[in-house]
N, CA, C and O atoms as a Tripos MOL2 file, in Angstrom:
@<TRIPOS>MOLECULE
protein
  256   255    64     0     0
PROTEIN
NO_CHARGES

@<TRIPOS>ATOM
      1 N        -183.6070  -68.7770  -25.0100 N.3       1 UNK1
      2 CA       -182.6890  -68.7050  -26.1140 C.3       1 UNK1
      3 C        -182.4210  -70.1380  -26.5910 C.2       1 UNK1
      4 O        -182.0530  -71.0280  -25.8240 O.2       1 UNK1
      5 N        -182.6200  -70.2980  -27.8450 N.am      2 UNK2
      6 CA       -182.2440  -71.9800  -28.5790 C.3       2 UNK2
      7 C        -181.0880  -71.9450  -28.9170 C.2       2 UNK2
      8 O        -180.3360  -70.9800  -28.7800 O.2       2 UNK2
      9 N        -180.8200  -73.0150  -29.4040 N.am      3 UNK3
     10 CA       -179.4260  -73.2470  -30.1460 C.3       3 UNK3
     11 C        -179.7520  -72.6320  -31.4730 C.2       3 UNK3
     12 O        -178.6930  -72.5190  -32.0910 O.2       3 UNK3
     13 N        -180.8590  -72.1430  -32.2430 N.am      4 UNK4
     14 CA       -180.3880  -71.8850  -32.9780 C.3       4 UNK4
     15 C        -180.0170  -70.1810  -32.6190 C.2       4 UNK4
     16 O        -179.0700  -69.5430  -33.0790 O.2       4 UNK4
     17 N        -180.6870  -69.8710  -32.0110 N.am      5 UNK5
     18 CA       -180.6590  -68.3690  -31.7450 C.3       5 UNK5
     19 C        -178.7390  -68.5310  -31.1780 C.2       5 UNK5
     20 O        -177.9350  -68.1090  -32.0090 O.2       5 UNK5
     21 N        -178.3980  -68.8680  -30.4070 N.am      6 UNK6
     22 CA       -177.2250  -68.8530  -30.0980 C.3       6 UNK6
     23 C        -176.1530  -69.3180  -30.7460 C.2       6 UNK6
     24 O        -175.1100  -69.6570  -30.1870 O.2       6 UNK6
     25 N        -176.4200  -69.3630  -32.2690 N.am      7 UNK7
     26 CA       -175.4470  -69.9430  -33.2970 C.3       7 UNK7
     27 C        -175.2060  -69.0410  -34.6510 C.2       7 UNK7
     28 O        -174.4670  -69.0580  -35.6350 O.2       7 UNK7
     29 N        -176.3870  -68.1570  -34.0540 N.am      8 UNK8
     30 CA       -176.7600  -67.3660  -35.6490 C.3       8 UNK8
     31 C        -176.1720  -66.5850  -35.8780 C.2       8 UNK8
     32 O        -176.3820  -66.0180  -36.9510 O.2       8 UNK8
     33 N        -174.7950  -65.9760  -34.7490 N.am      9 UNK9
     34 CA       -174.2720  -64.5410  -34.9950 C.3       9 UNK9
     35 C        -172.8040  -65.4550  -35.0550 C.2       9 UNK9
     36 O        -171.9450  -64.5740  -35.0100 O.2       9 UNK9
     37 N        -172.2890  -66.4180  -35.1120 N.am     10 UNK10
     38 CA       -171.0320  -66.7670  -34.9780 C.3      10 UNK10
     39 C        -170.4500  -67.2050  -36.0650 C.2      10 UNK10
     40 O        -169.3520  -67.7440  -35.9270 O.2      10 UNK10
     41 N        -171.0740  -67.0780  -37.5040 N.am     11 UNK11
     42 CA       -170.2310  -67.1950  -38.2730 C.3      11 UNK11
     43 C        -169.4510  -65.2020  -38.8040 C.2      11 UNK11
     44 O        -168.3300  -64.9370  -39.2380 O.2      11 UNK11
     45 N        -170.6040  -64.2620  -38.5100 N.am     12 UNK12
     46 CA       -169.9040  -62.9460  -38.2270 C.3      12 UNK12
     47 C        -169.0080  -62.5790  -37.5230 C.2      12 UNK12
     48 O        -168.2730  -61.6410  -37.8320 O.2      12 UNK12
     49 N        -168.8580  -63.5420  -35.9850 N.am     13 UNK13
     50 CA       -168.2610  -63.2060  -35.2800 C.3      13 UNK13
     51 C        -167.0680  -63.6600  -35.6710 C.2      13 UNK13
     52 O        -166.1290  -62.8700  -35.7600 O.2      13 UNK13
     53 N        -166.8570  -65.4690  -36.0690 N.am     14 UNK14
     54 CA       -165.2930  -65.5260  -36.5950 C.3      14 UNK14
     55 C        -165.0450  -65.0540  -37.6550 C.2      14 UNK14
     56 O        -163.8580  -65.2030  -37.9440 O.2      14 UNK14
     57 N        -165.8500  -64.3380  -38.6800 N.am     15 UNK15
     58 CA       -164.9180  -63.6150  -40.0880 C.3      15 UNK15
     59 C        -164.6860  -63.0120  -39.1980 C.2      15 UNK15
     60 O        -163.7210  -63.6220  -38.7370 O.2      15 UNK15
     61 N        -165.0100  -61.5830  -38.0770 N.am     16 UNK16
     62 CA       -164.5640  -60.4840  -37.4480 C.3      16 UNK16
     63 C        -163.3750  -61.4070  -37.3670 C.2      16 UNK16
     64 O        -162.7220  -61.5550  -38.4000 O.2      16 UNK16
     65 N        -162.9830  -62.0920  -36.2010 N.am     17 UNK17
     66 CA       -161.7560  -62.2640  -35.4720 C.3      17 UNK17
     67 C        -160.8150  -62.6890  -37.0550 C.2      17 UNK17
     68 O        -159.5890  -62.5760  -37.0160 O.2      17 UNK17
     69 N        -161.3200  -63.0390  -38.0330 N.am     18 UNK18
     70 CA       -160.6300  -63.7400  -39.1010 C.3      18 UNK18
     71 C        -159.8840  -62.4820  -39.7430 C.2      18 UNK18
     72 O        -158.6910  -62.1970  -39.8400 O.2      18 UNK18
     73 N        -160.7330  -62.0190  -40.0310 N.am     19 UNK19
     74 CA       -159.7900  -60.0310  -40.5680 C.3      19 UNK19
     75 C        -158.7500  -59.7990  -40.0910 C.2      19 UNK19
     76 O        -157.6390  -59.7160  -40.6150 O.2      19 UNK19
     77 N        -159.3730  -59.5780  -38.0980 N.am     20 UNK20
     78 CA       -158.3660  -58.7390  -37.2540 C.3      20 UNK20
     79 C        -157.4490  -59.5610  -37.6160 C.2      20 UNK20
     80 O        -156.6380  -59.1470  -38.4450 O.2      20 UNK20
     81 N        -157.3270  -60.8390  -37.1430 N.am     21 UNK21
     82 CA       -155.8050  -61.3430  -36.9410 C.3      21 UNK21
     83 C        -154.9850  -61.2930  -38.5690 C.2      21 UNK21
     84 O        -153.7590  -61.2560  -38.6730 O.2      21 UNK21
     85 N        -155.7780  -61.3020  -39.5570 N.am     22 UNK22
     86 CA       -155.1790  -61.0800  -40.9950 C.3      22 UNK22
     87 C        -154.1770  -59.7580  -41.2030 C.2      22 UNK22
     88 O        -153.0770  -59.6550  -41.7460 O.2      22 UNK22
     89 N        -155.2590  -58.5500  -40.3600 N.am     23 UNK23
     90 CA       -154.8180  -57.0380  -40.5490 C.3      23 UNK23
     91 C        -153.4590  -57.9570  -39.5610 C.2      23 UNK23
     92 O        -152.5970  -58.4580  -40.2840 O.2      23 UNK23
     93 N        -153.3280  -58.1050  -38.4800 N.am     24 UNK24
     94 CA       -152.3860  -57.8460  -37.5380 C.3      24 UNK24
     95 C        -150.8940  -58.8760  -37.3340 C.2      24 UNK24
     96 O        -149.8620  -58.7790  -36.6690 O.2      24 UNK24
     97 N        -151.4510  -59.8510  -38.2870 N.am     25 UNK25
     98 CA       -149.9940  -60.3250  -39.1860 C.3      25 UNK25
     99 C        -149.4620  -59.4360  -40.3140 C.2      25 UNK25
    100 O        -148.2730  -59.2050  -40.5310 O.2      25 UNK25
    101 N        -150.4630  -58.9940  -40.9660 N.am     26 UNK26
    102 CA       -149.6530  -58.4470  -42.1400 C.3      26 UNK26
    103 C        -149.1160  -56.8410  -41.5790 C.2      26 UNK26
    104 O        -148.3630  -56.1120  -42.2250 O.2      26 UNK26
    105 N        -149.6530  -56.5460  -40.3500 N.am     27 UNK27
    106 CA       -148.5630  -55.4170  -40.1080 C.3      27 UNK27
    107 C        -147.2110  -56.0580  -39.3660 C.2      27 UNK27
    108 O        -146.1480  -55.4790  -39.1450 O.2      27 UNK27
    109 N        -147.4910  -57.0910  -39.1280 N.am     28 UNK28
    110 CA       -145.8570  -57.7470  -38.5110 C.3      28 UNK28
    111 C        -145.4840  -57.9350  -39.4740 C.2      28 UNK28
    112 O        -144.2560  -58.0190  -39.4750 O.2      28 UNK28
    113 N        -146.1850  -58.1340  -40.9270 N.am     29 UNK29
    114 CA       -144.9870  -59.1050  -41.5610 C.3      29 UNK29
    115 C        -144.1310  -57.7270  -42.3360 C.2      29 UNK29
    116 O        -142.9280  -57.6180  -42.5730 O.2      29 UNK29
    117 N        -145.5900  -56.4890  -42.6850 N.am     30 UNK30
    118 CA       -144.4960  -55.3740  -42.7570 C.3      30 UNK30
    119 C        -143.5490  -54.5120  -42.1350 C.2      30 UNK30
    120 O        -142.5940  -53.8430  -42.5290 O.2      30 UNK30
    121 N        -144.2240  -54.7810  -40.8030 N.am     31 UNK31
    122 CA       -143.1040  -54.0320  -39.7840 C.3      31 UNK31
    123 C        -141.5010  -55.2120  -40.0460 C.2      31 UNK31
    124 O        -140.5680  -54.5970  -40.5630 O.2      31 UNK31
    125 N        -141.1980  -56.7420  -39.7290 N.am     32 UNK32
    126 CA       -140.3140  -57.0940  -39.8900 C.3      32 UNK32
    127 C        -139.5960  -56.8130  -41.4210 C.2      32 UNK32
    128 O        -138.3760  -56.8150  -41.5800 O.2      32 UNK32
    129 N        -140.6110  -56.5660  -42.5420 N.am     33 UNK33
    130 CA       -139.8550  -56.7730  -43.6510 C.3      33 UNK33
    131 C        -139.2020  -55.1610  -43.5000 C.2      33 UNK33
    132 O        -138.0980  -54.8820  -43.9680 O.2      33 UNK33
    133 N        -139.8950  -54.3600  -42.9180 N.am     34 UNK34
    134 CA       -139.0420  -52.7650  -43.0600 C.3      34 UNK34
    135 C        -137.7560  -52.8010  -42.3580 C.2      34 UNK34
    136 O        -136.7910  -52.1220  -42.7070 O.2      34 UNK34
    137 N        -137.7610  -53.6680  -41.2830 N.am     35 UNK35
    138 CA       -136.3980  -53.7390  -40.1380 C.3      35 UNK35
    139 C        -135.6770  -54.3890  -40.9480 C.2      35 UNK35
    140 O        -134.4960  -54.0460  -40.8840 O.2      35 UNK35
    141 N        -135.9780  -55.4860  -41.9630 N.am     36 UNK36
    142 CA       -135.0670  -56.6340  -43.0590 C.3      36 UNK36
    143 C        -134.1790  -55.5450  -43.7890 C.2      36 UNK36
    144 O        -132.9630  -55.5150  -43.9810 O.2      36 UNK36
    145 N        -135.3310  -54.5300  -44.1850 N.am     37 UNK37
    146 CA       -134.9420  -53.9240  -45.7280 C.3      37 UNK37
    147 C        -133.5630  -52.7760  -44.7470 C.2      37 UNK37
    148 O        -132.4030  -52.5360  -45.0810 O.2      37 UNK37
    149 N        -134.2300  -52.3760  -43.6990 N.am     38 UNK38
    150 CA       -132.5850  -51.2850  -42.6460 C.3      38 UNK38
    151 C        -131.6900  -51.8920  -42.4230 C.2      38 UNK38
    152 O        -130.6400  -51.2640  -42.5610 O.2      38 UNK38
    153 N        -131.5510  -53.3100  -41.9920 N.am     39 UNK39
    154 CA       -130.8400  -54.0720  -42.0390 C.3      39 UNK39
    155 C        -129.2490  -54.1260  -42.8710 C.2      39 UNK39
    156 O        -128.0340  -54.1660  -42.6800 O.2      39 UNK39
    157 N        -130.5120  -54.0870  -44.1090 N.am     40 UNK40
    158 CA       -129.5150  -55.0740  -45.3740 C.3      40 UNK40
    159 C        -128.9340  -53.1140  -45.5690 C.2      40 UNK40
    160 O        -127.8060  -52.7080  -45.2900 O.2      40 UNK40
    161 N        -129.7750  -52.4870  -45.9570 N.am     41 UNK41
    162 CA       -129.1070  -50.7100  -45.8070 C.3      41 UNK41
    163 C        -127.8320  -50.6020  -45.4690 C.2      41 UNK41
    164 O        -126.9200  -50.2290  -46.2060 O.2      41 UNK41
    165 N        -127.7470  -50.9910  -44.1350 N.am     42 UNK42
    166 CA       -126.7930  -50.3780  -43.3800 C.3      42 UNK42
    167 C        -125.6280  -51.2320  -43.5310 C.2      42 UNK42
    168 O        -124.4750  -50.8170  -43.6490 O.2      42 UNK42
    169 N        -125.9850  -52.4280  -43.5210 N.am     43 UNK43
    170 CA       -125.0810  -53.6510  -43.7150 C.3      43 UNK43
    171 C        -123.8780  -53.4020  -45.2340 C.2      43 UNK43
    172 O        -122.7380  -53.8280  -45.4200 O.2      43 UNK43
    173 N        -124.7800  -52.5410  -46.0810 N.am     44 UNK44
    174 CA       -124.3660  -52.1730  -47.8260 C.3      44 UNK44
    175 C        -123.8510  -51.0180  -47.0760 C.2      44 UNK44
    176 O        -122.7820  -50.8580  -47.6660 O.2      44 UNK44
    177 N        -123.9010  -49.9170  -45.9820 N.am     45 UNK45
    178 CA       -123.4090  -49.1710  -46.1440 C.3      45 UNK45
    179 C        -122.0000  -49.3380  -45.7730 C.2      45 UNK45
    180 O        -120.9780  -49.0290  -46.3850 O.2      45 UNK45
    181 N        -122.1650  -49.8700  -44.6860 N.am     46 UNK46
    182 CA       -120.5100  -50.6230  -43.8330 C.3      46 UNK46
    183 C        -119.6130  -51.5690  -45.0590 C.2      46 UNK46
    184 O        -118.4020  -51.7770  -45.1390 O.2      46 UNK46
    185 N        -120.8120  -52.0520  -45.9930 N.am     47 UNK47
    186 CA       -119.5420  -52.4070  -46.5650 C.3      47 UNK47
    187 C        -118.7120  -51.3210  -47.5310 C.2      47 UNK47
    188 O        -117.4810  -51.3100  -47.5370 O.2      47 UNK47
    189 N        -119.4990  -50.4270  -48.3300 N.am     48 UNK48
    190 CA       -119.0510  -49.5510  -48.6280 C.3      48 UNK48
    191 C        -117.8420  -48.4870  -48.3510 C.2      48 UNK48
    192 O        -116.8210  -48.1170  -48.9310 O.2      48 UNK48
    193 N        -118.6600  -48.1550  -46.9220 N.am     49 UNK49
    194 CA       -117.4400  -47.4250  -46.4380 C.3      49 UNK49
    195 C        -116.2680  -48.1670  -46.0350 C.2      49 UNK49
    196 O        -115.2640  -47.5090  -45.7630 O.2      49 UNK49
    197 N        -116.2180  -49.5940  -45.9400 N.am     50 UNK50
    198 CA       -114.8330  -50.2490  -45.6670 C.3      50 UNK50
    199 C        -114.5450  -50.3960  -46.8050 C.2      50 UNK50
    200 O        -113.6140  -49.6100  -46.9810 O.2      50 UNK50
    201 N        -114.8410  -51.1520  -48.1590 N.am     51 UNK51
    202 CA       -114.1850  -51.0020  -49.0940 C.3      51 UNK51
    203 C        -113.4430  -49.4330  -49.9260 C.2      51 UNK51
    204 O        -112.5730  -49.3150  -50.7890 O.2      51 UNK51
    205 N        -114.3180  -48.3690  -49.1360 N.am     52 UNK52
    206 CA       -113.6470  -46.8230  -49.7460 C.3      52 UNK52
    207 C        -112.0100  -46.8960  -48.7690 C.2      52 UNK52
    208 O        -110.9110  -46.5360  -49.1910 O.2      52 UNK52
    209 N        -112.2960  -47.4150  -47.5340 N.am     53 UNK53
    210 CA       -110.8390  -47.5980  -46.4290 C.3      53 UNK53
    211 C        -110.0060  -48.4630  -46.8420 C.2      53 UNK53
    212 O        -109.0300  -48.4510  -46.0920 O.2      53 UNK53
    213 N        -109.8900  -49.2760  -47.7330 N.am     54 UNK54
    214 CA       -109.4210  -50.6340  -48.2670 C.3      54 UNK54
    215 C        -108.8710  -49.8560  -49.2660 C.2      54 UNK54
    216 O        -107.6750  -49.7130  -49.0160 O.2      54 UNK54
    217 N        -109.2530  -49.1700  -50.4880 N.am     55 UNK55
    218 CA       -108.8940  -48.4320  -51.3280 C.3      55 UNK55
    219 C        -107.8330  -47.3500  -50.8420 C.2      55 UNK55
    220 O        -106.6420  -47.3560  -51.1520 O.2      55 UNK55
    221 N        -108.4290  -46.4790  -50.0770 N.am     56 UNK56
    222 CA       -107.5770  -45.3560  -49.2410 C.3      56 UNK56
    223 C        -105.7450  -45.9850  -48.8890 C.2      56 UNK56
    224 O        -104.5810  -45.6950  -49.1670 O.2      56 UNK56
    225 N        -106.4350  -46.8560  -48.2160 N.am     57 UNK57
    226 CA       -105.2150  -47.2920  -48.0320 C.3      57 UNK57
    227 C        -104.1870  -48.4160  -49.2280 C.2      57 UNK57
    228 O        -103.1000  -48.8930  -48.9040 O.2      57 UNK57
    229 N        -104.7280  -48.5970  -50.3240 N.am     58 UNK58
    230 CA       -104.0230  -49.1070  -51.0590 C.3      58 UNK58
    231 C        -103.3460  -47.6510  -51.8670 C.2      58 UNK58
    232 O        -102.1850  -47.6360  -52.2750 O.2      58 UNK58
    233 N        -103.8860  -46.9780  -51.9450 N.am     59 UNK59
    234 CA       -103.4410  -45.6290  -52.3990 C.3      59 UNK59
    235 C        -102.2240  -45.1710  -51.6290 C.2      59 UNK59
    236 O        -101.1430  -44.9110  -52.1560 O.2      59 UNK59
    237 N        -102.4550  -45.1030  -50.5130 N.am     60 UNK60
    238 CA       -101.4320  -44.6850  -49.9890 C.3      60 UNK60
    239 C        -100.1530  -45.4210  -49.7160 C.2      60 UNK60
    240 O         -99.0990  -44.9300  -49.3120 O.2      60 UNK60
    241 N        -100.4100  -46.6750  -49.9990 N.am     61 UNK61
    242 CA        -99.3970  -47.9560  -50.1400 C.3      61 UNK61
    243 C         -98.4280  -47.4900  -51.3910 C.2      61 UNK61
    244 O         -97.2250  -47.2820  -51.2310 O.2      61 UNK61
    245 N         -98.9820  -47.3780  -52.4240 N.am     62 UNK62
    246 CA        -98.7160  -47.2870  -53.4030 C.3      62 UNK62
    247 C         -97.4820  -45.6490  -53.5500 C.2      62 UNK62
    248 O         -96.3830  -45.5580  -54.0980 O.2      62 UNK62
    249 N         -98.2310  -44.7000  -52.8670 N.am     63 UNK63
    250 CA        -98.0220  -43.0150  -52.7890 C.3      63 UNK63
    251 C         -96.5020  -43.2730  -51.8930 C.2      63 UNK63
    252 O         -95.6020  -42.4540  -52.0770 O.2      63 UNK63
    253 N         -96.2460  -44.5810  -50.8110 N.am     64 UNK64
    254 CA        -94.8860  -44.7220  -50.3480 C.3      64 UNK64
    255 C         -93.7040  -44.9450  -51.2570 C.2      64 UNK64
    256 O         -92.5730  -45.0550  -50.7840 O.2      64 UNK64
@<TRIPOS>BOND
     1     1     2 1
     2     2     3 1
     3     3     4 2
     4     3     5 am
     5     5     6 1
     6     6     7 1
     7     7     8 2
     8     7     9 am
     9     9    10 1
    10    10    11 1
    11    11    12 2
    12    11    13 am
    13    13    14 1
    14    14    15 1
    15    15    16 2
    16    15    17 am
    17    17    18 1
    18    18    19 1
    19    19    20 2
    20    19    21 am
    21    21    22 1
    22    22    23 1
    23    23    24 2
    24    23    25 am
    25    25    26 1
    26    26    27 1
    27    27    28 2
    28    27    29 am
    29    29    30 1
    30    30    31 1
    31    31    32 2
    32    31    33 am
    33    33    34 1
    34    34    35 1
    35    35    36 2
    36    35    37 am
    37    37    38 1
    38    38    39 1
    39    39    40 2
    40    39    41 am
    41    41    42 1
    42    42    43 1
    43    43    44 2
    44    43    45 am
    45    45    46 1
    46    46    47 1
    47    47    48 2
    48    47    49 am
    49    49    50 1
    50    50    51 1
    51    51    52 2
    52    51    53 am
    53    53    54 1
    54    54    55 1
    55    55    56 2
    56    55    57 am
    57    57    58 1
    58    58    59 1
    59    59    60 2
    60    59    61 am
    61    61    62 1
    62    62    63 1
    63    63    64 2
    64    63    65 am
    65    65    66 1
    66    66    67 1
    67    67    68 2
    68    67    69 am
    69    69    70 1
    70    70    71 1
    71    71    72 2
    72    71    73 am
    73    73    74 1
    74    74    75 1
    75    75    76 2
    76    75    77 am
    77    77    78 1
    78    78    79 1
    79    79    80 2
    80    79    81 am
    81    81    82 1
    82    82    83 1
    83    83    84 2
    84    83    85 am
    85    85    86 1
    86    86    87 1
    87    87    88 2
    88    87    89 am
    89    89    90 1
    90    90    91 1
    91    91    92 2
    92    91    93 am
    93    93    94 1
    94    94    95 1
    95    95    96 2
    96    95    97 am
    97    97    98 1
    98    98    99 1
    99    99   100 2
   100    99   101 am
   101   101   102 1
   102   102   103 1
   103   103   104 2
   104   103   105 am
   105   105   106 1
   106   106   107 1
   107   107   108 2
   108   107   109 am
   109   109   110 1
   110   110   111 1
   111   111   112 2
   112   111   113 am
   113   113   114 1
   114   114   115 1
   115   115   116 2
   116   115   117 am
   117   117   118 1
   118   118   119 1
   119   119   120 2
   120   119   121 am
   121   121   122 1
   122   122   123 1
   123   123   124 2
   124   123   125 am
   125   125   126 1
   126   126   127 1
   127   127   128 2
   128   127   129 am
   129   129   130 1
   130   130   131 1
   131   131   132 2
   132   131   133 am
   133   133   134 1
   134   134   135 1
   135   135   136 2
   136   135   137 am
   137   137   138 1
   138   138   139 1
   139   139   140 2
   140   139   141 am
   141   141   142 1
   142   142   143 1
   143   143   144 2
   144   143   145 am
   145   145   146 1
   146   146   147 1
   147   147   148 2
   148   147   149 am
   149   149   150 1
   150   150   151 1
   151   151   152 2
   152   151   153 am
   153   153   154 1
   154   154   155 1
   155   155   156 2
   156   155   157 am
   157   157   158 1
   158   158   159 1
   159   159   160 2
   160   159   161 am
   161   161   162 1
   162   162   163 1
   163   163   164 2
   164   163   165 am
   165   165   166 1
   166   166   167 1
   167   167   168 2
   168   167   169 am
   169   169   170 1
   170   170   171 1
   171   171   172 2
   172   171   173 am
   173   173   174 1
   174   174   175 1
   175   175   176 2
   176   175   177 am
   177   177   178 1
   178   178   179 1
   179   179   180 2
   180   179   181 am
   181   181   182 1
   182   182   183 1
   183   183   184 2
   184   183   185 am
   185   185   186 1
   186   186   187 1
   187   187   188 2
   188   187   189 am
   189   189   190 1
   190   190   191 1
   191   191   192 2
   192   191   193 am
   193   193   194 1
   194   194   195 1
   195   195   196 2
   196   195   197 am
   197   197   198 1
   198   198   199 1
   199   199   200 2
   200   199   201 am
   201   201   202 1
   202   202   203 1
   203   203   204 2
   204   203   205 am
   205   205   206 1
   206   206   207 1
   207   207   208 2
   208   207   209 am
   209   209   210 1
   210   210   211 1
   211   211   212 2
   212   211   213 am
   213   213   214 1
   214   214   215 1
   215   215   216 2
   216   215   217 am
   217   217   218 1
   218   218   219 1
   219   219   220 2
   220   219   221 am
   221   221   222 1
   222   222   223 1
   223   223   224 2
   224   223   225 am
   225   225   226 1
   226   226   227 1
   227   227   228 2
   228   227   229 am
   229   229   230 1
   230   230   231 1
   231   231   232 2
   232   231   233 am
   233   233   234 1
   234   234   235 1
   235   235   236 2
   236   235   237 am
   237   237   238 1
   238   238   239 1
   239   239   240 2
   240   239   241 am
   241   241   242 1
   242   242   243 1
   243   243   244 2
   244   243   245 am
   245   245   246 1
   246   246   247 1
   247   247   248 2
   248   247   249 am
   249   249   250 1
   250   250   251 1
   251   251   252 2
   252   251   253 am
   253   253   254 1
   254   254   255 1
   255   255   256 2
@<TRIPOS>SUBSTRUCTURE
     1 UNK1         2 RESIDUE 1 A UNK
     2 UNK2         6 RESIDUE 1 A UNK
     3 UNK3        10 RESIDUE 1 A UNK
     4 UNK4        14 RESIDUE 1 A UNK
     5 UNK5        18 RESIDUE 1 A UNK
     6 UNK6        22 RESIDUE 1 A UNK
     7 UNK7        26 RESIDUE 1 A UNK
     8 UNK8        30 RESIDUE 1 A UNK
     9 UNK9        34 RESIDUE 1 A UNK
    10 UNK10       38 RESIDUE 1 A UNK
    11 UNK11       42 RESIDUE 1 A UNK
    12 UNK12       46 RESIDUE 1 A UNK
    13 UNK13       50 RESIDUE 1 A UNK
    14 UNK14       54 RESIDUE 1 A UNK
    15 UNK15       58 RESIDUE 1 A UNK
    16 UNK16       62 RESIDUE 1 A UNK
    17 UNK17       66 RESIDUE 1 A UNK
    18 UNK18       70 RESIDUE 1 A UNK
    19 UNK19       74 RESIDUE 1 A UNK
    20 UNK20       78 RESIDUE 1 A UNK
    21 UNK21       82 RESIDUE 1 A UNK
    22 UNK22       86 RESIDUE 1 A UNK
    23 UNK23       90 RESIDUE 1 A UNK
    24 UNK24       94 RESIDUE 1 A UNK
    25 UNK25       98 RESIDUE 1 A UNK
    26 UNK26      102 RESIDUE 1 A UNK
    27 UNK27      106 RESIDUE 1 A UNK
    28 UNK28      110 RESIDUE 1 A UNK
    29 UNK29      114 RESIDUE 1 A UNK
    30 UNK30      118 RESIDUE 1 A UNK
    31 UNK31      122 RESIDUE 1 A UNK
    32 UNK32      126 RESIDUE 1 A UNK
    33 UNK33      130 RESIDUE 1 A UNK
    34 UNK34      134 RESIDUE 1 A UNK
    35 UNK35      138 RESIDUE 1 A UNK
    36 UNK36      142 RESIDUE 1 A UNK
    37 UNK37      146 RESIDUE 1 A UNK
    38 UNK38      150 RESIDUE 1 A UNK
    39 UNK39      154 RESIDUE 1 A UNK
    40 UNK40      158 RESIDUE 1 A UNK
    41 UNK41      162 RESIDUE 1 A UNK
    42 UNK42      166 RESIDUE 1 A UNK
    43 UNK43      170 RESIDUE 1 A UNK
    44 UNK44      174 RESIDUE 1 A UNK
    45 UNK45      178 RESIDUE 1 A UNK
    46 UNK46      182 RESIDUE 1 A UNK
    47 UNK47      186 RESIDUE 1 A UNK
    48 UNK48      190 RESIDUE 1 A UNK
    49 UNK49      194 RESIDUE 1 A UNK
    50 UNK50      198 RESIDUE 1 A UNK
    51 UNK51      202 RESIDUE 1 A UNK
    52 UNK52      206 RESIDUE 1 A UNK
    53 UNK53      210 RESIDUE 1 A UNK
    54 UNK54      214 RESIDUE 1 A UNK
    55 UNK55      218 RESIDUE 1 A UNK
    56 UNK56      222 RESIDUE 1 A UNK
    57 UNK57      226 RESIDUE 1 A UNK
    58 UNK58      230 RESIDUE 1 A UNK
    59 UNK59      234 RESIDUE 1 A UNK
    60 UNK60      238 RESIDUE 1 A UNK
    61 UNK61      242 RESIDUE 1 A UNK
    62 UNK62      246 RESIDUE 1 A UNK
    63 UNK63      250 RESIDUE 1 A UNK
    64 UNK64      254 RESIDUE 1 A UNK
């Protein structure tokens, strides 16, 4: 086996590894951006429901 024979498959071989690791960031970067996007969700929902309790109770401030 020569050097060249032992050189001839390795530019296939790093696009291969060049893909995988491409595919397997961009599912991290969508898996983190989906946990970002539940995040901020829930974060809008808490505030919500405290500002409806903030209200509630100015109502009833008022209803004394």
């Amino acid at each position: 086996m020569g050097m060249k024979d032992q050189f001839q498959d390795k530019p296939e071989q790093l696009a291969g590894k060049a893909k995988q690791a491409m595919g397997s960031a961009k599912d991290e970067a969508s898996e983190r951006a989906g946990k970002l996007k539940d995040r901020s969700k829930k974060s809008d929902q808490s505030k919500s429901s405290q500002q409806q309790r903030d209200v509630e109770r100015l109502d009833m401030d008022y209803d004394q």
